[in-house]
N, C-alpha and C positions, 0 to 999 in steps of 0.2 A: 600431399597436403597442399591444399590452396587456403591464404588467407584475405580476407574478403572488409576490405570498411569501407561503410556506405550512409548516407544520411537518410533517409525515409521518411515521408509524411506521416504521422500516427495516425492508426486509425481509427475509425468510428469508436465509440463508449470500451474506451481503452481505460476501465477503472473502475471503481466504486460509485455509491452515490456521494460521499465526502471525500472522495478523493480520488486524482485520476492523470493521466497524462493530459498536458497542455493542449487543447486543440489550436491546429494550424502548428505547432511546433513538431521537432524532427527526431526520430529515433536514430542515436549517432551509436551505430552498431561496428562491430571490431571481431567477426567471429573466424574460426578457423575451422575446415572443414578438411576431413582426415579420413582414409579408407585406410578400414580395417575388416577383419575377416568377414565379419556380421550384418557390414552394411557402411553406413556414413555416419560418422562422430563428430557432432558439431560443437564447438563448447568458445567462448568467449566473454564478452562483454556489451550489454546493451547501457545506453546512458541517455538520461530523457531527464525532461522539466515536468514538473508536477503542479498541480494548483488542486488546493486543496480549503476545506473550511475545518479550522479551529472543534475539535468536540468538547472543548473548554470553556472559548469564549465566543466562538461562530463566527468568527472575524477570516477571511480570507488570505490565505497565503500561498506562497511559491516554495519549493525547494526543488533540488538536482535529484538525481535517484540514478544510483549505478548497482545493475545486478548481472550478477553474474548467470551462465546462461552452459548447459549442457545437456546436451539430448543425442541418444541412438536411433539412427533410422534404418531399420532393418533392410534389406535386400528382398529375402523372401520368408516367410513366418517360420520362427525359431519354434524347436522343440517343445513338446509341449509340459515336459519339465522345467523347460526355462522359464512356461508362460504361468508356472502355477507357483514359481518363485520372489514373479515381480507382478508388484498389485496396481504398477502405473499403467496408463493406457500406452499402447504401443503405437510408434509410428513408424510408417515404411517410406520406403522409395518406390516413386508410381512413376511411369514413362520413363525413368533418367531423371525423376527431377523431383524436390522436397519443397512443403509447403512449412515455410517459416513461422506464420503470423500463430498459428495457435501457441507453439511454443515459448514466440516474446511474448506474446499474452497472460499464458500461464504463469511465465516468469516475473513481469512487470505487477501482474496484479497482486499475486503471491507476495510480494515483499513491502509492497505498500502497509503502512501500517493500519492496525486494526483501529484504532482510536488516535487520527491525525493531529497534533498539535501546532501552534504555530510556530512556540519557541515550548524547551521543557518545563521552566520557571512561570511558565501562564499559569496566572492564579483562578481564572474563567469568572465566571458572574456569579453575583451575588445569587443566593436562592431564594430570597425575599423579596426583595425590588428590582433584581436583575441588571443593576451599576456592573461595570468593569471594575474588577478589584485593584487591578493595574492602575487603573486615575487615583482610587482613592485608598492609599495604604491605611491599615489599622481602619477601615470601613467594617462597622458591627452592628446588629439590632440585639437591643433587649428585649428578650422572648421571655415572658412569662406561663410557667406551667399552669395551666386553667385550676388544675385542683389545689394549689398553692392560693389563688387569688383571695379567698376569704382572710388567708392568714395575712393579708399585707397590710390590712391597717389596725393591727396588733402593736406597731413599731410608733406610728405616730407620724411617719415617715410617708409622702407620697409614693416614691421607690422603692 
């Protein structure tokens, strides 16, 4: 077993388009790399900055993102019983040596969330005028049902 932490540049379109790792910051990884019969078992910890836009209120924000990270890199191609039991793509060991990046990738973009928020209490924007709900608590329009309008001055009332 050798275990390995290392800071990394992230790379190129490491993300979604709302959301994604920080460019110019560091993938601060912590993985452990273990032979065993099959090949090389990598499993650890990847931990990265994120910046992301609100799908709420579209406001820009940051958060931390720690995922966890496990993958088998074959030796030489398994059985083909094995192959028709696992439906993930498989990765091998080429020269003596494992390509990482699609793994943090998969992993990184994989837990990102589907509909980023900034905080979970974001109320997001209005659907009428499009205000921050946040500035203006208790912020409401009165929507009148078009086929109601005939009946509204029955009352005597402008409202």
């Amino acid at each position: 077993m050798w275990k390995f932490e290392e800071h990394i540049p992230v790379p190129e379109a490491f993300g979604t388009p709302l959301i994604g790792a920080t460019p110019g910051s560091n993938l601060d990884l912590e993985l452990r790399f273990e032979a065993v019969h099959e090949g090389i078992l990598v499993s650890g910890n990847v931990f990265v900055e994120v910046t992301g836009e609100c799908s709420r209120c579209l406001e820009t924000f940051e958060d931390d993102l720690e995922v966890d990270v496990q993958e088998l890199f074959f030796y030489e191609e398994p059985s083909a019983e094995f192959l028709e039991q696992e439906e993930d793509q498989q990765r091998w060991v080429e020269h003596d040596s494992i390509d990482l990046e699609p793994v943090l990738r998969d992993a990184v973009v994989t837990a990102l969330p589907f509909q980023p928020v900034c905080r979970e209490d974001c109320e997001g924007l209005c659907s009428e005028c499009g205000i921050h709900l946040a500035d203006e608590p208790g912020h409401h329009h009165e929507i009148l049902d078009s086929r109601w309008a005939a009946l509204q001055g029955l009352t005597g009332e402008e409202n």
